[in-house]
N, C-alpha and C positions, 0 to 999 in steps of 0.2 A: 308823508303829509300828516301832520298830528290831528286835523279837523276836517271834517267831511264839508262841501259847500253845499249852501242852502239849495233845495233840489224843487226843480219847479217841473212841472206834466206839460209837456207840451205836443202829446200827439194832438193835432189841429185838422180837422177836414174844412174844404173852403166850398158850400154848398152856391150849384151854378142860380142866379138871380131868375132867370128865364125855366129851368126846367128841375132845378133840384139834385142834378148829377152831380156829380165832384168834378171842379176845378181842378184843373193840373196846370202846373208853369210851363212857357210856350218857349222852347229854346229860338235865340234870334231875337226874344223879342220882351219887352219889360211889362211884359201881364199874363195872367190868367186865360187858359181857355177850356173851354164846355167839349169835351170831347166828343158829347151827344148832338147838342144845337148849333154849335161852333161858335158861342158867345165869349166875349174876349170880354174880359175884367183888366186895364190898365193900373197897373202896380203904383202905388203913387210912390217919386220921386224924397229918397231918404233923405233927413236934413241930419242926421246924426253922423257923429265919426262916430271911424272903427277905432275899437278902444284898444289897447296895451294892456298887459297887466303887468305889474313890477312884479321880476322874478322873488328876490327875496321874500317879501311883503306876502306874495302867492304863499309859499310855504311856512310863514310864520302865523298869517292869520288868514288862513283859506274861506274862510266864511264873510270876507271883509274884500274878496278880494273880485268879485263876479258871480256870477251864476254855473251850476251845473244843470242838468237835463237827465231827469230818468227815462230810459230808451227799452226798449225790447230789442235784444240782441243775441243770433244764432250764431253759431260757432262750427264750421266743419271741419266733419273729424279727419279729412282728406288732408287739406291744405291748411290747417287753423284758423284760415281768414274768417273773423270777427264781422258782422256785418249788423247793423240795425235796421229792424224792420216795423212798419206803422202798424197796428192792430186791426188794422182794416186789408192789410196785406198777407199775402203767403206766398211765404220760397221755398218752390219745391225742387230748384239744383241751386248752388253754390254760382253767382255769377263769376269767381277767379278761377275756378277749377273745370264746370260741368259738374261734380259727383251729385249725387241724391245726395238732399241733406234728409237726417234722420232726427237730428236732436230739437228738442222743442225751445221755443223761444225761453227768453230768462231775462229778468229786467236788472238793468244795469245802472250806472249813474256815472255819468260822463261830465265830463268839463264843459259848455256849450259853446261850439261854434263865434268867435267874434268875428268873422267874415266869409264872404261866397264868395266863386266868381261863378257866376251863371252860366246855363247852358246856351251857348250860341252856336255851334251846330246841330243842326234840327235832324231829328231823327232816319227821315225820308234820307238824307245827304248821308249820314253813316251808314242806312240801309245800304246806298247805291254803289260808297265805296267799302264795303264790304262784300258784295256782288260782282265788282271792278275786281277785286282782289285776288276771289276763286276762282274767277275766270281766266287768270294768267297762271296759272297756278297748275304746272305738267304733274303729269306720277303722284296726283295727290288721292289718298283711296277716298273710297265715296261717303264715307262717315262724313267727310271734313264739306263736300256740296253740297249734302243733304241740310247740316245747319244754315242753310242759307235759305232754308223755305219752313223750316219748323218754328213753331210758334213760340215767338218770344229771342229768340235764338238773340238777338244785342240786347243789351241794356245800360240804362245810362246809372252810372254811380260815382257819389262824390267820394273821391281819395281826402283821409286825412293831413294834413300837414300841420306843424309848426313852423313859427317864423322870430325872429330872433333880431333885437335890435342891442346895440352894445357900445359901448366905448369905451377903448384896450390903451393902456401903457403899458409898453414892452423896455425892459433894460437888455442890452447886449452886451456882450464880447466876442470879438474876431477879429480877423486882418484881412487891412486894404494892400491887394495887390495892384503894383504901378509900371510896368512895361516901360521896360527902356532897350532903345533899338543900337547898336554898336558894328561895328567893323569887327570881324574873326580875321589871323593871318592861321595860313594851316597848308601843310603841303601834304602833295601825291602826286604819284607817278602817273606820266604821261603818256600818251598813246607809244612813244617809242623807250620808255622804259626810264626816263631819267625824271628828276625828283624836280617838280616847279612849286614855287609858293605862288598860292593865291588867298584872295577874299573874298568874303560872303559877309552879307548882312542875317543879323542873328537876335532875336527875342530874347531878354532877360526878366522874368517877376523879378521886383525886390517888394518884400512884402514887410510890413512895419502893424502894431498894437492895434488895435481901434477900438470903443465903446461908446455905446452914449444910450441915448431913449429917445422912441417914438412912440407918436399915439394915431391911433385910428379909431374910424367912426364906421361900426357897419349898420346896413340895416336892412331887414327882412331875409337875412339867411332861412333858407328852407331847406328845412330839415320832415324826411316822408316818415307819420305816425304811426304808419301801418306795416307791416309784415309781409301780405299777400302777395307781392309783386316784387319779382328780383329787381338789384338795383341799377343793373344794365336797362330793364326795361323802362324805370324811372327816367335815367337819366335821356333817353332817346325820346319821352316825350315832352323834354323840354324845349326853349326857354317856358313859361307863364306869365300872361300879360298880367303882377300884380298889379299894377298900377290902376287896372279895373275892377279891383275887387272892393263889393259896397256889404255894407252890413247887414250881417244874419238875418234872415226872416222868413219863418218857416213857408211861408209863399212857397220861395226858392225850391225847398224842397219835395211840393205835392207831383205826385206822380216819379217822384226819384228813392232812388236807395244811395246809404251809406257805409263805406267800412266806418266800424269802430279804430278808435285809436288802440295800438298796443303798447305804444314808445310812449313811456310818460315825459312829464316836460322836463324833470331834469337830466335822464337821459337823452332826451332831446339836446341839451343846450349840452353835453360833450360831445354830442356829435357838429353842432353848431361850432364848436369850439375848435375840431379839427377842421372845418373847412374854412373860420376862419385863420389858421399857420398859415396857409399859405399867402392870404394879402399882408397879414403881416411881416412877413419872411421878405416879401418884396418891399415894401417900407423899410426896415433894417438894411437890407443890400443897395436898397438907394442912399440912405445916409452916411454907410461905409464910404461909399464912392470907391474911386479908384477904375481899374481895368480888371480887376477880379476881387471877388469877394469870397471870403469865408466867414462862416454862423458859429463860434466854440460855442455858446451857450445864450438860450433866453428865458428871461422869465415874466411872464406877461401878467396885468391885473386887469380884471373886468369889472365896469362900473355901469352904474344907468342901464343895467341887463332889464330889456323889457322881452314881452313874447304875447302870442297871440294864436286862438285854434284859427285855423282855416279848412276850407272845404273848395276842390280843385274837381273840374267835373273831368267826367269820359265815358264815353260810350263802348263797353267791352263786350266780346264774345268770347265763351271759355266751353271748352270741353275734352274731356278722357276719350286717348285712344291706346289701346293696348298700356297703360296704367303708367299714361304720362301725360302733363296736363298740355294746350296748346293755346294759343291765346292771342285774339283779333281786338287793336286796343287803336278808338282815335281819339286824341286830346278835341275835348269836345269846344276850347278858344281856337286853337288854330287850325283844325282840321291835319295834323301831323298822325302820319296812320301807322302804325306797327303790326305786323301780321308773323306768326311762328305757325311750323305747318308741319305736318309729318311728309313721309314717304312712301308709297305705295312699292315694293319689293317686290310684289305678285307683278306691277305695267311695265314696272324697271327692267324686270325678268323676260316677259313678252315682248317688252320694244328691241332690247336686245338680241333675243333670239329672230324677231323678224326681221334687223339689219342683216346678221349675219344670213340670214335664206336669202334676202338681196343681194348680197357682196356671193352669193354662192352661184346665181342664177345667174349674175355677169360673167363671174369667171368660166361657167358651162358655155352660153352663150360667147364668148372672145374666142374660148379654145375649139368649139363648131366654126 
């Protein structure tokens, strides 16, 4: 990026009308509430779109092209998840990992946010299935219970994304194969050893040139900006309802944390790019037609490339045990819960060993 974009301060506290406390945003619901007096400030209803930015245009005149946001943002030195934090705020563990963070905050400058999706499950709700969780939860050592009564133990954070809109011409080459069904004459020996002809019906490909061009239109590929989180875990908290996501406003955010993005946008948009082969793989193999297809070659152009920050909430809990991270994660739209857990070796050992004293007391007892 040859130019830095115009950079605006936007730590915001939203002071309560009634007592003076800080506002925080009410997951479930489209307002402000007083965490002291329980007064609720109603968000008013955004008349603006979420905006696009044109990819190219982004990197030719970045100052022309939106806003960025200067952030305070801590870096652990465990897992490198990036995170930003309000000035009125302190992390004292890493919400991806659990570690002690050590390193002091450092201001950054970020791309800002053109859309949320708000927090709709309310905190009490991932407390309780976070609690539901532990409790099914055999041979787990007691480090992993105890976070379920220490303070602070979830928190909600918004994941960065990208999202990616495009429209692809693709040229191909390959061949349409076309099944054709015939009669075989073929002989073999009979149960009593003499030679009989018979017939079977038999699958033939004939397969013949093919080429042409198709075009597709995608839109809102997402693509995850962060690092922190493997991408098995990403993709198990999907689908996300975009369709509800309204535009940025630091509202959204009081009482919330964020990762920073690490994936800029135009490694963003190659990874956008492999996920979009494969819709278009299947546009090409439809146009082939035929009963089979082969891909020798494609070569695809991307036009009308737009993209957008997004912020996708959830409610995580993370913590080190013997110096490996675990991690209680619910997408905070659908309530889709994901839970990794260690294994207690010391109860595994014990339960075992007191099967076998049962299996040893029956066999005393049968053989009396």
């Amino acid at each position: 990026m040859s130019e830095q974009p115009t950079v605006q301060q936007t730590a915001k506290t939203f002071p309560c009308a009634s007592c003076g406390a800080k506002l925080e945003f009410a997951p479930g619901k489209s307002a402000m509430k007083c965490s002291y007096c329980g007064l609720e400030s109603e968000l008013p209803t955004s008349v603006e779109e979420i905006k696009e930015l044109d990819f190219y245009e982004f990197f030719a005149r970045a100052t022309e092209q939106g806003e960025s946001v200067e952030k305070q943002t801590v870096a652990c030195t465990s897992c490198s998840a990036i995170s930003t934090v309000e000035p009125n705020i302190s992390m004292i563990r890493c919400p991806f990992c659990g570690s002690q963070l050590t390193a002091q905050a450092k201001s950054s400058r970020l791309i800002k946010p053109g859309a949320v999706l708000p927090f709709k499950v309310t905190p009490a709700k991932a407390a309780e299935e976070f609690r539901t969780w532990l409790s099914s939860l055999w041979f787990a050592p007691g480090e992993l219970k105890n976070q379920a009564t220490t303070s602070g133990g979830i928190k909600g954070m918004y994941l960065p994304y990208w999202t990616y809109d495009s429209r692809t011409t693709t040229w191909y080459d390959g061949k349409r194969g076309e099944d054709r069904h015939e009669t075989e004459h073929y002989n073999e020996k009979d149960k009593d050893g003499t030679m009989v002809s018979r017939n079977r019906q038999v699958t033939r490909t004939e397969w013949s040139n093919a080429g042409g061009c198709v075009e597709n239109t995608f839109d809102d590929v997402l693509v995850l900006a962060g690092k922190s989180l493997p991408p098995e875990v990403i993709r198990s908290l999907e689908p996300w309802d975009l369709k509800n996501l309204v535009p940025y406003k630091d509202e959204y955010m009081s009482g919330f944390q964020a990762e920073a993005y690490q994936v800029d946008p135009g490694d963003g948009f190659e990874q956008a790019k492999a996920l979009m082969e494969g819709g278009i793989r299947r546009s090409v193999e439809r146009d082939i037609g035929g009963n089979h297809q082969r891909i020798g070659a494609m070569r695809s152009q991307y036009d009308n490339i737009t993209f957008k920050h997004i912020l996708l909430p959830v409610w995580i809990s993370a913590y080190r045990y013997r110096d490996k991270t675990y991690r209680f994660i619910v997408n905070a739209r659908s309530g889709q819960v994901l839970g990794e857990r260690p294994w207690s070796m010391a109860k595994i050992a014990l339960a075992v060993l007191a099967v076998l004293f049962m299996l040893l007391m029956i066999a005393i007892l049968v053989k009396r």
